[in-house]
N, C-alpha and C positions, 0 to 999 in steps of 0.2 A: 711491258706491263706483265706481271704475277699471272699464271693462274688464279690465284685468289679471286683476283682483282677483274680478271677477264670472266669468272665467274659471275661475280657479283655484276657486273654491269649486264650482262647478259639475262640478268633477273627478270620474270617480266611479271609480275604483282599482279596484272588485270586476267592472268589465266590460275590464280591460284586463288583458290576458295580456303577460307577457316574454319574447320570445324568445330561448333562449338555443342558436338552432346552432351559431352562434361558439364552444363551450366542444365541446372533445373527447369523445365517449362514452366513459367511464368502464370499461369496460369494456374499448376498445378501447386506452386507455390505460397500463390494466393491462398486457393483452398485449403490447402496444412494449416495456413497459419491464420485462416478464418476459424476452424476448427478445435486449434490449441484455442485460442481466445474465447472460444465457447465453452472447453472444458476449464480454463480456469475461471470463466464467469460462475460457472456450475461450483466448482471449489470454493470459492470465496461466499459464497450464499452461506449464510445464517440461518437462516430460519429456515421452517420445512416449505415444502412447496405449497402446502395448502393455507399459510399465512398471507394474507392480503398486505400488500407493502404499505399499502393507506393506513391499515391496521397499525402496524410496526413502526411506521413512522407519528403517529399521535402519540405527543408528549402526556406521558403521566407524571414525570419527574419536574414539570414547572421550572426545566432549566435548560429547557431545547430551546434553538431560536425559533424564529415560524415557519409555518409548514412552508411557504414561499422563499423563503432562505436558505430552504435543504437541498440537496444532491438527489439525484430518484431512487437509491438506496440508503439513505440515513435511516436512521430505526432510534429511540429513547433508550435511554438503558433500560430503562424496568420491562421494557418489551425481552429480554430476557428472561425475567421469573416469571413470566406470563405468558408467553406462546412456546410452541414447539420448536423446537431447535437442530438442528444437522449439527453436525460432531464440533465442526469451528467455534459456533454458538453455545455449544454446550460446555467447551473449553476454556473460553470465554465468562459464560456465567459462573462455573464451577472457579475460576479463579478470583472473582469478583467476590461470591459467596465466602472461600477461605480464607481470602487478603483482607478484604475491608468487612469483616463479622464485628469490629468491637461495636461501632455505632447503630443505630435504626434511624437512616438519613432517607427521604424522601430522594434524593439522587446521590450519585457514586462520585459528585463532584463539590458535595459538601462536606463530605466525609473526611474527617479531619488526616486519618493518614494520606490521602489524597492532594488534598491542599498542602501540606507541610511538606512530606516525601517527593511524591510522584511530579506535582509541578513547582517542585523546589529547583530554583539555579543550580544549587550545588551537583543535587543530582544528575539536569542537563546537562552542564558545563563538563562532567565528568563521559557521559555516555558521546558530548561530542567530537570530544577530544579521542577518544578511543574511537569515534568512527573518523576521524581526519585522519588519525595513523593508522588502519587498516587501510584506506582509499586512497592515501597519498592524496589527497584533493584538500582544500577549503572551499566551502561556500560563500560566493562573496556576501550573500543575502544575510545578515545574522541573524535575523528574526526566523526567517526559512531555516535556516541550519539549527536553531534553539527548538522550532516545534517540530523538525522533524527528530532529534535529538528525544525531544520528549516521549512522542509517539513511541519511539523504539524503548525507552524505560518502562510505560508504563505495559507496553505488550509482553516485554521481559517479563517484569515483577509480577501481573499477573498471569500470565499462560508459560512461562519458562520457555525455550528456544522451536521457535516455530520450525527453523529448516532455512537454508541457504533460498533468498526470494521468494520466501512465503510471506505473503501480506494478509491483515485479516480489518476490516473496515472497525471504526471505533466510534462509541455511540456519539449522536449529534452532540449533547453536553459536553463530551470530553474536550470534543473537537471544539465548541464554542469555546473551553474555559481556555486551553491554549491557546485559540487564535486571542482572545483577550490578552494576553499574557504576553503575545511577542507579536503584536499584529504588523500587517503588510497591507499595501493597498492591492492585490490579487493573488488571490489562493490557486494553488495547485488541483486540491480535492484530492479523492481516492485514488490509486493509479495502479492497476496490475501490475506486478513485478516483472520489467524489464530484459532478467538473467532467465535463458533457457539452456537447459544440460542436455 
């Protein structure tokens, strides 16, 4: 028999411990990323703190679905020209304001560049396709991969490039007319972005 081999047999596994400090306390990990999750809750808010969500969520635009059919952050669009807003919100309203100015539509989801543009095929099919070849993926879901497609158009078109997994919630209306548009029997809803740097 080898050395090697007279080595190896001579092993004896029950007197050697693994260290594993290299690996994170569990605990400690938890917390970081209880943490992160709170400051991007903090990020993704809209409105200022002193808006009541009840507030923000009462449809003025007559094209929200019902308050019992919302997420516990939906908000109306017109809750934009009407309460205060943190910088997301204000970037948001500010491109709502100098996209869709030609009409005076009671919602941002009758507005005829809206309807034609924004939840035009052409334009999905196009933002999908350019997100399959970035991701190397398909979604087998098409309806799922059309409104999320869409979402990403119309965040584009109006707020311009948010940032690698920046997400920013889209008023109840919007979100109605899409799921109309490509419906499924179970939504995803909002979802903080996934990718952390």
């Amino acid at each position: 028999m080898s050395s090697a081999s007279a080595s190896c047999s001579q092993f004896d596994s029950s007197k050697t411990t693994l260290s594993m400090d290299h690996l994170p306390d569990p605990d400690l990990k938890k917390n970081f990323l209880s943490k992160m999750n709170e400051k991007e809750a903090k990020d993704n808010e809209l409105f200022s703190a002193r808006v009541d969500q009840e507030e923000a969520a009462a449809c003025s635009c007559t094209c929200c679905p019902p308050r019992n059919q919302l997420e516990p952050y939906d908000y109306c669009c017109m809750s934009l020209f009407s309460l205060p807003l943190k910088r997301k919100g204000q970037l948001l309203r500010d491109g709502l304001k100098t996209k869709l100015k030609e009409e005076d539509c009671p919602c941002i989801t009758l507005n005829t560049l809206f309807t034609s543009f924004l939840l035009s095929d052409t334009a999905t099919e196009a933002a999908l396709a350019l997100h399959n070849y970035q991701c190397g993926s398909v979604d087998e879901d098409e309806n799922r991969a059309k409104r999320h497609a869409c979402y990403r158009v119309i965040v584009a078109y109006l707020m311009g490039p948010l940032g690698r997994g920046i997400r920013i919630r889209l008023p109840a209306c919007v979100i109605k007319a899409v799921r109309a548009k490509w419906p499924s029997t179970t939504y995803t809803g909002f979802k903080p972005s996934e990718i952390v740097d």
